[in-house]
C-alpha positions in Angstrom: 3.7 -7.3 -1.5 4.4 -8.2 -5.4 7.7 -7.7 -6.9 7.2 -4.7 -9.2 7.6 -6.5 -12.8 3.6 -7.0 -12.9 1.3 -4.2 -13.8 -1.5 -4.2 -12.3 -4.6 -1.1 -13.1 -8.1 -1.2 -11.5 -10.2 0.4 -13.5 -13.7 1.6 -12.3 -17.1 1.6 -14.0 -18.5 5.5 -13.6 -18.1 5.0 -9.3 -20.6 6.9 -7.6 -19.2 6.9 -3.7 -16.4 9.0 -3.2 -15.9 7.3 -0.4 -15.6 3.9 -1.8 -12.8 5.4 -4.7 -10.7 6.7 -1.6 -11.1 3.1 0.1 -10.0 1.6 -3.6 -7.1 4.3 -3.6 -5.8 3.1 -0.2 -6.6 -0.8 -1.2 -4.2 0.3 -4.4 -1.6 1.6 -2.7 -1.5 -1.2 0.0 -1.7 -4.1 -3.1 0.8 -2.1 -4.7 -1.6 -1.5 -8.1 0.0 0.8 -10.5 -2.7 3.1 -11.9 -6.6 3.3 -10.8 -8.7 4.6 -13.6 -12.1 5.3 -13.9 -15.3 6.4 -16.4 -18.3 8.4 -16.0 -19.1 12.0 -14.2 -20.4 11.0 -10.8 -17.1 10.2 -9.0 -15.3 13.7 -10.6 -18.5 15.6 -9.0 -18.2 14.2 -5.7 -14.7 14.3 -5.0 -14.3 17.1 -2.9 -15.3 14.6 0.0 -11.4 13.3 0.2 -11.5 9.5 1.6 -7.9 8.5 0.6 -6.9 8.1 4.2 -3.3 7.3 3.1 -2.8 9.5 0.3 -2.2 6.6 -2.2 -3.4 9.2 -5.0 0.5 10.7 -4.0 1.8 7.6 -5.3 -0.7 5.8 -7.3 -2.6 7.7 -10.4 -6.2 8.1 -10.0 -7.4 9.1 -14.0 -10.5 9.6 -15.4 -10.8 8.1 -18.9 -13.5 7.8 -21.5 -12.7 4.1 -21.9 -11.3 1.7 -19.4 -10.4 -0.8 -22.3 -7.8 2.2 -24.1 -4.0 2.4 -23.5 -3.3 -1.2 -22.4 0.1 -2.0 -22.4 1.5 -5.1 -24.2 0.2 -8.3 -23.3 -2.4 -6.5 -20.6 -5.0 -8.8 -20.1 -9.0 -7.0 -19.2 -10.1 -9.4 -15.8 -14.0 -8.0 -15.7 -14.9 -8.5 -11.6 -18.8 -8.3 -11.4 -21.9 -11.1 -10.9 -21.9 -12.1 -14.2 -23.7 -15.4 -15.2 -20.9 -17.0 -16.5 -18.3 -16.5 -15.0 -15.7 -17.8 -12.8 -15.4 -18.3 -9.3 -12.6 -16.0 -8.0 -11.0 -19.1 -5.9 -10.5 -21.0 -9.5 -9.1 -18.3 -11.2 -5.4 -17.8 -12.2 -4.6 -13.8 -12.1 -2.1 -13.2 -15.4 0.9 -11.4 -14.5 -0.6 -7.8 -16.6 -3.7 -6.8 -15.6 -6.7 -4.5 -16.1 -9.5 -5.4 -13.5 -12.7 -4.3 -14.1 -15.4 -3.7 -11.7 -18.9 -2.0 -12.3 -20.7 0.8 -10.1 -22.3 0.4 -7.3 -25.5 0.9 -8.4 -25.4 -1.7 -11.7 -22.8 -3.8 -13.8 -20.1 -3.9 -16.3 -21.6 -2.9 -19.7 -21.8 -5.9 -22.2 -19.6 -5.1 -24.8 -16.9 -4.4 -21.8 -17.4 -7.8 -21.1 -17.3 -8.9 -24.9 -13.5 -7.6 -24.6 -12.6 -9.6 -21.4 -10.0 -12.2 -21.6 -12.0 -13.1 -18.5 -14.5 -12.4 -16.4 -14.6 -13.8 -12.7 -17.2 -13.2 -9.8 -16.7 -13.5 -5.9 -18.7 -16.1 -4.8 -20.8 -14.6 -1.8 -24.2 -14.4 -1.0 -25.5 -11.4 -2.3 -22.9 -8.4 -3.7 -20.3 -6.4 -1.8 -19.9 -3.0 -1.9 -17.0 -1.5 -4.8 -14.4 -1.1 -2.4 -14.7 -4.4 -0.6 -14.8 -6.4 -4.2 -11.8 -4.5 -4.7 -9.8 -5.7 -1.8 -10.9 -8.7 -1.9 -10.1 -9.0 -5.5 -6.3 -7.8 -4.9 -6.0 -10.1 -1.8 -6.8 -13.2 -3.9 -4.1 -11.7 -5.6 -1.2 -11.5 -3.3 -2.7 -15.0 -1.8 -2.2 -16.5 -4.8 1.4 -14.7 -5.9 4.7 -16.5 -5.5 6.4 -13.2 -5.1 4.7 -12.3 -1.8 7.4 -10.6 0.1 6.2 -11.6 4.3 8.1 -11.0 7.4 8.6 -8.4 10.5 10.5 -6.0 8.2 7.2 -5.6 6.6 5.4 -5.5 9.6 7.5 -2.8 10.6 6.9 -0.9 7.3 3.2 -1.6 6.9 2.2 -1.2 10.7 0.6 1.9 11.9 2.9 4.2 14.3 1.0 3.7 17.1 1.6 -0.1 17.2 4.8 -1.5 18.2 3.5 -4.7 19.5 5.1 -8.5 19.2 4.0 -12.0 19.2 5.8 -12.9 23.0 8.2 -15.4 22.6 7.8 -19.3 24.1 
């Protein structure tokens, strides 16, 4: 959990899967991102199949935009996420505290002059690609991982846990 001074949007390349959007949406709302936009028509036709298993959307914005690179705020800095030859290995990275990441469709890659406009552009290194929603997370974990405001602890737990699970580490 971040301290809310960053601002942090994901920002999605015409998605195709509703599902992976709704597993985004929940990834946003659990990596406390402030805003998921997205392009294209695919996502908008498909979203009758709700996904967003947490209701982030309640809390986060999901927008459709013709642009993912328009209405940055001050010193927001465009962090393209996508095999790209190129580019840097997301474990060498340094995330900037204002950020637009941007991740391409499922079914092909971030267009070029999108990447023209990147302050950056950084890959995960795996072997072959992950799915949207799991470049996502992982993305927003490396995050966190890497944040010095990472709030940890069982009051979190306690927050974060699912209802149905009260269990504790048994004491020595």
């Amino acid at each position: 959990m971040t301290l809310k001074t960053e601002h942090v949007v994901i920002g999605l390349t015409d998605p195709k899967s509703p599902a992976n959007v709704g597993a985004v949406m929940r990834a946003a709302g659990c990596y406390q991102a402030n805003e998921v936009r997205y392009t294209g028509v695919r996502y908008a036709r498909a979203a009758k199949f709700h996904t967003d298993t947490k209701d982030a959307s309640q809390k986060i914005p999901l927008n459709a935009v013709e642009s993912l690179t328009i209405n940055l705020i001050p010193e927001q800095h465009i962090v393209c996420v996508d095999l790209v030859e190129g580019a840097i290995p997301l474990p060498e990275f340094e995330h900037p505290e204002n950020a637009l990441y941007i991740f391409g469709p499922e079914d092909g890659t971030i267009a070029q002059d999108v990447i023209n406009k990147a302050d950056a552009v950084v890959y995960v290194p795996t072997i072959g690609c992950m799915n949207l929603a799991a470049s996502v997370n992982v993305l927003l974990y490396d995050r966190l991982a890497k944040s010095k405001h990472t709030a940890v602890g069982d009051d979190l737990i306690k927050r974060s846990r699912d209802t149905n699970n009260t269990v504790k580490v048994k004491a020595c």
